[in-house]
DOLO-109003 format. One record per residue (C-alpha): x, y, z. Coordinates in steps of 0.25 Angstrom, whole numbers, padded with zeros to 4 digits, always signed. Example, Ala and Ser with C-alpha at 12.3 -4.5 7.8 and 13.67 -1.06 7.14 Angstrom:
REM residues 2
+0049-0018+0031;+0055-0004+0029;
This chain:
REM residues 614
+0452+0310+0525;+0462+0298+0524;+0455+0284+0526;+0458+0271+0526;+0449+0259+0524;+0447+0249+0537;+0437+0239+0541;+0431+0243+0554;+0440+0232+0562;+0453+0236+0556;+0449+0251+0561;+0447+0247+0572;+0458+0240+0574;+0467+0251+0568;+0461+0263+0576;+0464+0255+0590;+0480+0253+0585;+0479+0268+0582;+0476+0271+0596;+0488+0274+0607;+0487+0276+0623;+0494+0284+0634;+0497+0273+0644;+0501+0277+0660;+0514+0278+0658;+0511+0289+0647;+0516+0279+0634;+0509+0278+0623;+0504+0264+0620;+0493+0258+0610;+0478+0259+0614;+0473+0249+0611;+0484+0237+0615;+0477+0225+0609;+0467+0217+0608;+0460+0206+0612;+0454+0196+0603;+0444+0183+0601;+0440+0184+0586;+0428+0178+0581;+0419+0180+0567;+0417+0193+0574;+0428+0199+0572;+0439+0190+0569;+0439+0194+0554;+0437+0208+0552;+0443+0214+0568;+0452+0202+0568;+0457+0205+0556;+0461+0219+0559;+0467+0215+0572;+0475+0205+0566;+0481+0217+0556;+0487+0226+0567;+0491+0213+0576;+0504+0220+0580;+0496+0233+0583;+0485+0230+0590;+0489+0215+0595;+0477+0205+0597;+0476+0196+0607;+0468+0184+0608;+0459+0182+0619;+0451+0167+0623;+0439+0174+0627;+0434+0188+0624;+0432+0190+0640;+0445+0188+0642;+0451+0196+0632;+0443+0208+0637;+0445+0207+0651;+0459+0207+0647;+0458+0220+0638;+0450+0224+0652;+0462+0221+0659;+0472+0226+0650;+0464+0241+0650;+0467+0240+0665;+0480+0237+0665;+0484+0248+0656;+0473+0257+0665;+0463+0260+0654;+0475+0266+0644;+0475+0254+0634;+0463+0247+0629;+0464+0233+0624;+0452+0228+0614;+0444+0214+0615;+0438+0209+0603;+0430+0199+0601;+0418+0194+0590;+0404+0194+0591;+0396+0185+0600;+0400+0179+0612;+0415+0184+0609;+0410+0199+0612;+0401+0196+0623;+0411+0187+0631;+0417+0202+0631;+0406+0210+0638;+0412+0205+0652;+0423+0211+0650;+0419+0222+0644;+0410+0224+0657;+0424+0223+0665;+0431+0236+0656;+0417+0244+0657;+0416+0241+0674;+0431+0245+0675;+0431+0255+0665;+0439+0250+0657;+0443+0251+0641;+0441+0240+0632;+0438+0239+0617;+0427+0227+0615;+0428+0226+0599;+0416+0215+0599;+0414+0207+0585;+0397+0209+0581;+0387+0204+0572;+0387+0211+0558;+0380+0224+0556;+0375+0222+0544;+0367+0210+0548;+0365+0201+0536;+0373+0188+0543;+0363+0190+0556;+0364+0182+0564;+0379+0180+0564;+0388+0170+0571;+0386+0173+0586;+0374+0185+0585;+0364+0186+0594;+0352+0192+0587;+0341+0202+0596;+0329+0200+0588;+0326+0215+0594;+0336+0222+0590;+0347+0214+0579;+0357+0226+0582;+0361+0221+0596;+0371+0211+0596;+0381+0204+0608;+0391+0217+0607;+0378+0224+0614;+0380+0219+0625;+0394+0226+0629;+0386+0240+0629;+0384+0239+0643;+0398+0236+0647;+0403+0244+0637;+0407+0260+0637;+0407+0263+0622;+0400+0252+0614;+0399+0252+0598;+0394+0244+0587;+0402+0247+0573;+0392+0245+0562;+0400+0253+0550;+0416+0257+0552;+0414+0269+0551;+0410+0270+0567;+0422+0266+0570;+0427+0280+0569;+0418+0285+0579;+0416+0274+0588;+0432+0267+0591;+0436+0282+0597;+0425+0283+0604;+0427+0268+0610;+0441+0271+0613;+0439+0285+0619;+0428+0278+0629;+0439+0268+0632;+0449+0279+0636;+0439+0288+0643;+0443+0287+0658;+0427+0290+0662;+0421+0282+0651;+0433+0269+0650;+0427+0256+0647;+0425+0246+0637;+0420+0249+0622;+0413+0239+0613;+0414+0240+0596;+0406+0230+0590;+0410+0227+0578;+0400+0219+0567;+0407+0209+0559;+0403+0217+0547;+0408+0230+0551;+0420+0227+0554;+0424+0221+0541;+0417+0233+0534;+0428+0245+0529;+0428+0261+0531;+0438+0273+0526;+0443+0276+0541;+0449+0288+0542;+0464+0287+0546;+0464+0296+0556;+0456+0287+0563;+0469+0278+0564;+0479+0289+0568;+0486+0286+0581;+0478+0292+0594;+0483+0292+0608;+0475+0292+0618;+0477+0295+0633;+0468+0294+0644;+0461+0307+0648;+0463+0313+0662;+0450+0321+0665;+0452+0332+0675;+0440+0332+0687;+0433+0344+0686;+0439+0357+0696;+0423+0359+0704;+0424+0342+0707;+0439+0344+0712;+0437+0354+0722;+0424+0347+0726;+0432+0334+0729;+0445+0342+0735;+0435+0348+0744;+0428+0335+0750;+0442+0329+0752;+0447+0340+0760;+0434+0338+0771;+0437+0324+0771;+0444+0318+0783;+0443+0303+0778;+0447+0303+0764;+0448+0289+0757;+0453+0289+0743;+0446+0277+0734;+0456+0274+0721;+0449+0266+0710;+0454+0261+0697;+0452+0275+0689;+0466+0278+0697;+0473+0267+0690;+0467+0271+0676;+0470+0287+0680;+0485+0281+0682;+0482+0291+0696;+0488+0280+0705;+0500+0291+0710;+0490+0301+0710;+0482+0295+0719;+0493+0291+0729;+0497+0306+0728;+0483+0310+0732;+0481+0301+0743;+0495+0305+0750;+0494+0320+0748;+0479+0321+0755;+0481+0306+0763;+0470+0299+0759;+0470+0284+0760;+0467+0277+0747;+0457+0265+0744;+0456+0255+0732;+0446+0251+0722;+0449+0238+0714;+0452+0244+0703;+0459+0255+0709;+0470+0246+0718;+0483+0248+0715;+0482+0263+0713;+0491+0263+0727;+0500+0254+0733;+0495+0244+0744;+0505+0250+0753;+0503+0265+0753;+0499+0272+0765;+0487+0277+0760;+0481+0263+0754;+0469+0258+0760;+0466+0246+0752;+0455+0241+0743;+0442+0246+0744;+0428+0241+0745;+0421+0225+0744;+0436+0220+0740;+0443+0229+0749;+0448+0230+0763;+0444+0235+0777;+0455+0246+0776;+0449+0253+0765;+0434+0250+0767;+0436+0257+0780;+0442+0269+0777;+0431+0270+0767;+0422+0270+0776;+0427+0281+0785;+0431+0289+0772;+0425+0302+0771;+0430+0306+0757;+0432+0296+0746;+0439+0299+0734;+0437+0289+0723;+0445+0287+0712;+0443+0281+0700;+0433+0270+0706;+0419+0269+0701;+0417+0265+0716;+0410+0250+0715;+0405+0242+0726;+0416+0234+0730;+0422+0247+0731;+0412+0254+0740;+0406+0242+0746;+0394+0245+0740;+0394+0259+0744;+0395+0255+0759;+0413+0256+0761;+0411+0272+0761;+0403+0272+0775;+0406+0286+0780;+0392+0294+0778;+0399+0306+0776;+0409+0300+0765;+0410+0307+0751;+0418+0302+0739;+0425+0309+0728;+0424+0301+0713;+0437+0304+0706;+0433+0299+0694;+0433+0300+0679;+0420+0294+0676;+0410+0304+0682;+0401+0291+0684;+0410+0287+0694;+0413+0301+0700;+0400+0304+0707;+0397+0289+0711;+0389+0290+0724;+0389+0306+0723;+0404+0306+0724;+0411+0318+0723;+0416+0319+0709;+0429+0322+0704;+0426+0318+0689;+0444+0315+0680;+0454+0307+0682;+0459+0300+0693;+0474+0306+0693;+0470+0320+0688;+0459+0320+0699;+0468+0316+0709;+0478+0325+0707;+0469+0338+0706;+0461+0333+0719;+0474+0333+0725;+0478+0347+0722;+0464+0352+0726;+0467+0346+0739;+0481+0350+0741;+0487+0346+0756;+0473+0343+0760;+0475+0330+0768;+0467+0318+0776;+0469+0319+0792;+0464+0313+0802;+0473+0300+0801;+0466+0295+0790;+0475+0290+0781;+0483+0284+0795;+0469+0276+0795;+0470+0270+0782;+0484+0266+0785;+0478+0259+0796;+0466+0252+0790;+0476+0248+0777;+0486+0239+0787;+0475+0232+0791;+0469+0230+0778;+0485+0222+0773;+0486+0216+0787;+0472+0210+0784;+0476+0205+0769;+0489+0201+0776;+0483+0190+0783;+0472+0186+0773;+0485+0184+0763;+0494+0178+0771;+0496+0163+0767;+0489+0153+0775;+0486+0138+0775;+0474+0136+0769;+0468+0137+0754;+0474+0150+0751;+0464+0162+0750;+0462+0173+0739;+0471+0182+0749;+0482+0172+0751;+0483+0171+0735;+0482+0187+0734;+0490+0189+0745;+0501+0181+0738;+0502+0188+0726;+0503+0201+0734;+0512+0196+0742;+0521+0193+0729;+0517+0205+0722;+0528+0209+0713;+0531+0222+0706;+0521+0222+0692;+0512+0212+0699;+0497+0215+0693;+0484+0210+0699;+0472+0206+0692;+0460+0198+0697;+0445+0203+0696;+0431+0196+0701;+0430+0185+0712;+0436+0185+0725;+0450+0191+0719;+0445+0205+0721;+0445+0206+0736;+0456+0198+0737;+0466+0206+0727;+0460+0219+0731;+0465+0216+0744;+0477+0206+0743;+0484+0212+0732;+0489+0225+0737;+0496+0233+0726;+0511+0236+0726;+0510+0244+0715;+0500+0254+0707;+0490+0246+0697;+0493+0232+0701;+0479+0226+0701;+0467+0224+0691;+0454+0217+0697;+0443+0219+0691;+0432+0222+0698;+0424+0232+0690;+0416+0220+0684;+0423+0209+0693;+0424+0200+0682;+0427+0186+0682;+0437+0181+0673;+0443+0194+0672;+0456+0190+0679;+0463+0182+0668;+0460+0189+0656;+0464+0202+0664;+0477+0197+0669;+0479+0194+0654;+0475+0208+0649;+0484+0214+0662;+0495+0208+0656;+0493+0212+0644;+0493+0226+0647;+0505+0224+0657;+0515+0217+0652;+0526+0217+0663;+0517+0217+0676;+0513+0203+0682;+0499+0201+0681;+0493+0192+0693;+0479+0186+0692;+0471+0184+0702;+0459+0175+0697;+0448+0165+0705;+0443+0150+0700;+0430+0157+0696;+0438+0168+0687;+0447+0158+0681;+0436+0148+0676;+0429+0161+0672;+0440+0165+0661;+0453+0159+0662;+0458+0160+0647;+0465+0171+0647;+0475+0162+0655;+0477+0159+0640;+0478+0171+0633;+0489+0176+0643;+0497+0164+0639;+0494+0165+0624;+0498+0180+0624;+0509+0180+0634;+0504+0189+0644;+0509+0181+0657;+0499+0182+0671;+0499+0176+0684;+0484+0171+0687;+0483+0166+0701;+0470+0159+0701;+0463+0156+0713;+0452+0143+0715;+0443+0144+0728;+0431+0135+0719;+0423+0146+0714;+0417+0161+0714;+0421+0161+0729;+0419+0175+0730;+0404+0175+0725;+0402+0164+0734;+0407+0172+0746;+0399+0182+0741;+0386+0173+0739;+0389+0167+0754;+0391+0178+0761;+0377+0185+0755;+0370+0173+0762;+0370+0163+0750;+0373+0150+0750;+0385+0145+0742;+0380+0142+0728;+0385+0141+0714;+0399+0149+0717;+0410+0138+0722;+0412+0127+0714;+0407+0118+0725;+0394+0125+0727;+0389+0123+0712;+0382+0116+0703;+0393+0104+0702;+0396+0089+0700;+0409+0091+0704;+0418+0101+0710;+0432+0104+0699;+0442+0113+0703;+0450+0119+0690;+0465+0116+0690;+0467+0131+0687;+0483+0129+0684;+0480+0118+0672;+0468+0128+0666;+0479+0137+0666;+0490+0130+0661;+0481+0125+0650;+0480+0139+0646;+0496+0138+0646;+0498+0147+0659;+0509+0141+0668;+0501+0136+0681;+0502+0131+0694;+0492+0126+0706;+0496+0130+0721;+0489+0129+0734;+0494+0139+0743;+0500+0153+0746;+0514+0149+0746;+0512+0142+0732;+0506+0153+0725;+0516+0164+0729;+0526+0152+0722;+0519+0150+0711;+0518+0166+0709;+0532+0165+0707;+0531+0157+0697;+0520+0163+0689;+0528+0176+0689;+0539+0169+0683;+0530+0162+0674;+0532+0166+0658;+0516+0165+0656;+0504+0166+0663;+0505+0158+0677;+0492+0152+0684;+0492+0150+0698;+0480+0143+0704;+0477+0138+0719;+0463+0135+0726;+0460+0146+0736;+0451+0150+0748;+0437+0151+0743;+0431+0159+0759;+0443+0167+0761;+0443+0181+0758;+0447+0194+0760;+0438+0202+0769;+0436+0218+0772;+0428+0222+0761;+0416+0229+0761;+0399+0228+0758;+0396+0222+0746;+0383+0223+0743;+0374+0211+0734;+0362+0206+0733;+0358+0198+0743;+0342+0194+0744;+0332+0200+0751;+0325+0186+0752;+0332+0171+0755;+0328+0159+0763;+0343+0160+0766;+0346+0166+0778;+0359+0169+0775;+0354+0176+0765;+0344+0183+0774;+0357+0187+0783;+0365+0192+0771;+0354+0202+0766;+0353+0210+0779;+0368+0211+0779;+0368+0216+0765;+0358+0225+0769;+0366+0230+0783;+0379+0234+0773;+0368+0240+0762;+0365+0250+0773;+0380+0256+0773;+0377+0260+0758;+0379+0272+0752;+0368+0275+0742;+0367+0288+0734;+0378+0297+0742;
């Protein structure tokens, strides 16, 4: 057998140039697209040194913090819907914890991501090193254990050897359309400088392509059989139809047997806002169009969605006693949520052989007339909410705006805060995967560093960012790195003084406002942050307005801007866009408040429209 001497980074490093991808478009294009750097004692001389080696083949970029660079290779997996895999690196210590956030973001989105994560040496003699954190209990735990539970393959490398077991085994997790999500390599300081006779087969180029599992025949028929009874069928599209490129697939489906369609978060923009069997955005951040239909529905075909609460209202939105749902899915997990009816493969394949099993079965009744209905009022609503007015403009004026505007290529990205509702509603799609939010682990600080990887991954679409003060301050660096490297976004920052959201939330539960707006903290003076110069100190172009009229200018601008382009304004902190559904929280059973008091016994009146164990 032919070998060749390697160190375990520069295996590492060759086997990931070695690996090639089948992209949507059906071109072949590198796995592994690049990499995301901070280096430290960790692994700056033995992995950075490797990397440095095959620059022009594996190209490295430098992140300013290890968060950021993950939720950008976060980002980048999405943008490319789970067919190229970007890796974060960083060294041991805080470096590799600062990227268990975002590796909880790939793992709740299901999402592939390579954490290579520097680690203390394995032979143990310098103990403790530079930034360990001993465990008198056990000296085999280090920081990197604390990614195994937002992790789905997790490996420490103690000889070099492993390699050749364990790097496939990450990759092929990575790529599993059930399994997808982050992996973890740890990688000692000592072993990644040691050496081993690789084989060279295992640096022979391998091309992967994204499996397509079939549904089984027995779950086909059983779901062909419960939509043909159904008079009221609603169809539920979740972000497996993106990644299953089954966008067409499922507009096929939808006009052949006329079933309206519905929208998770991470599923909108698998249909055009303006086609006749769109409903609008479902769930706590949806609309009255599509919360109603849901709860009429008698058949619900879910796609792709691992159905969370803001999608099901907390499992109260499907209110038909009789309602039975059908989980096309490929992760069984997700399939038989809630004693669905499983139909266990692809998104695309499924579709299509559901649809043949039905042949020219069709919906009657006027049902999908009743979704036109309900849907015209859902945009006359956000019509008016995004109309410009007088006052300080609202979340819905600014997303309205940009909708307004929305140009061919236009890419949405926002994530936690009050954006959610507001672009799940307000940014109604054009065209076909147009919008990343991220509300899997609605992540704070997301926005920036995900309009950056975005970019990176699509080079000729105009990525907007839609971000909050409280985001912003969270992690704006990344503001930085898109300068540095080039990769030009529009960031609309909006300022209402705080976690608004959470202290609508907080009120409207019966509390007092406390500790989320600026003004209700512990403070000696109340600061507002002049967003446009923290920007242009980070070398953005930037600019301050104060209305509607303004912004939609200044858009001008920032498209024909030649680097990234900040946009900031002060905006409505009460104003929001209603029709959502329950939500259930925690609220306490005992208070002197009687607010409190009031909120509990609504909670517990929407807790009885629940459906537990179905």
């Amino acid at each position: 057998m032919e070998t060749v001497r390697l160190t375990t980074a520069q295996a590492i490093v060759r086997h990931l140039v070695a690996q090639r991808t089948i992209l949507g478009d059906g071109t072949e294009a590198p796995l592994f697209p690049g990499v995301y750097a901070i280096f430290g004692h960790g692994n700056v001389t033995c992995l950075g040194h490797a990397l440095e080696q095959a620059k022009d083949e594996l190209p490295t970029w430098r992140g300013q913090n290890e968060q950021g660079m993950a939720l950008a290779a976060a980002a980048y997996a999405k943008a490319t819907r789970r067919r190229q895999i970007m890796v974060a690196t960083s060294s041991v210590g805080p470096g590799a914890t600062n990227m268990i956030t975002a590796a909880g973001v790939a793992h709740a989105n299901r999402l592939p991501l390579l954490l290579l994560a520097g680690d203390t040496f394995a032979g143990r003699i310098p103990d403790p090193v530079l930034q360990q954190v001993e465990h008198f209990d056990d000296p085999s735990t280090t920081v990197n254990d604390g990614f195994r539970p937002v992790t789905r393959y997790w490996d420490r490398i103690v000889r070099p050897e492993q390699l050749v077991h364990s790097l496939p085994q990450a990759i092929a997790t990575m790529l599993d359309p059930a399994d997808c999500g982050p992996a973890l390599l740890a990688l000692p300081q000592d072993v990644q400088a040691e050496a081993f006779d690789f084989p060279i087969a295992f640096f022979e180029p391998q091309l992967h392509e994204i499996s397509r599992p079939r549904p089984d025949a027995g779950q086909l028929d059983r779901a062909a059989a419960v939509l043909r009874d159904a008079t009221k069928p609603l169809i539920v599209a979740g972000g497996g139809v993106h990644y299953s490129f089954a966008e067409a697939e499922l507009v096929s489906f939808a006009e052949r047997h006329d079933v309206p369609i519905v929208e998770t978060m991470a599923g909108k923009a698998s249909v055009v806002a303006d086609h006749r069997l769109y409903a609008g955005p479902l769930g706590v951040t949806g609309c009255e169009a599509a919360n109603n239909l849901a709860a009429q529905a008698d058949v619900v075909l879910s796609i792709g969605t691992r159905l969370g609460d803001f999608t099901t209202g907390s499992w109260t939105v499907f209110e038909n006693e009789a309602t039975t749902i059908i989980g096309l899915n490929a992760a069984r997990f997700d399939a038989i949520k809630h004693r669905s009816v499983p139909v266990v493969g692809d998104a695309r394949e499924g579709l299509t052989e559901l649809s043949s099993r039905l042949g020219d079965w069709r919906t009657g009744g006027g049902w999908s007339e009743r979704a036109v209905v309900e849907v015209a009022g859902y945009h006359a609503y956000i019509d008016e909410l995004a109309a410009p007015g007088d006052g300080v403009p609202t979340y819905a004026q600014v997303v309205g705006a940009v909708d307004r505007g929305q140009q061919p290529g236009d890419h949405v990205v926002a994530a936690a805060g009050g954006f959610p509702g507001e672009v799940n509603n307000g940014w109604r799609a054009r065209e076909i995967n147009s919008f990343d939010c991220e509300y899997g682990f609605s992540c704070m600080g997301y926005e920036i560093s995900g309009g950056w990887g975005a970019k990176m991954a699509m080079p000729d679409r105009e990525i907007i960012v839609f971000v909050g003060d409280g985001s912003t301050m969270m992690l704006n660096s990344d503001l930085y790195s898109s300068v540095l490297s080039g990769h030009k976004i529009i960031v609309i920052i909006c300022d209402n003084g705080g976690f608004a959201v959470i202290n609508r939330l907080q009120v409207n539960q019966g509390g007092a406002p406390f500790n989320n707006m600026i003004a209700d903290s512990r403070i000696v003076e109340e600061v507002r942050v002049d967003f446009a110069a923290l920007a242009a100190a980070q070398g953005c172009r930037s600019e301050t307005v104060t209305s509607i009229d303004e912004l939609e200018k200044a858009m001008e601008r920032a498209r024909a801007a030649d680097r990234t382009y900040v946009i900031a304004l002060r905006t409505d902190p009460d104003s929001w866009t209603e029709g959502g559904a329950f939500w259930e929280v925690g609220v306490p059973e005992v208070s002197d408040s009687a607010s409190v008091r009031a909120a509990k016994v609504d909670l517990e009146a929407g807790k009885r429209a629940r459906r537990v164990g179905w």
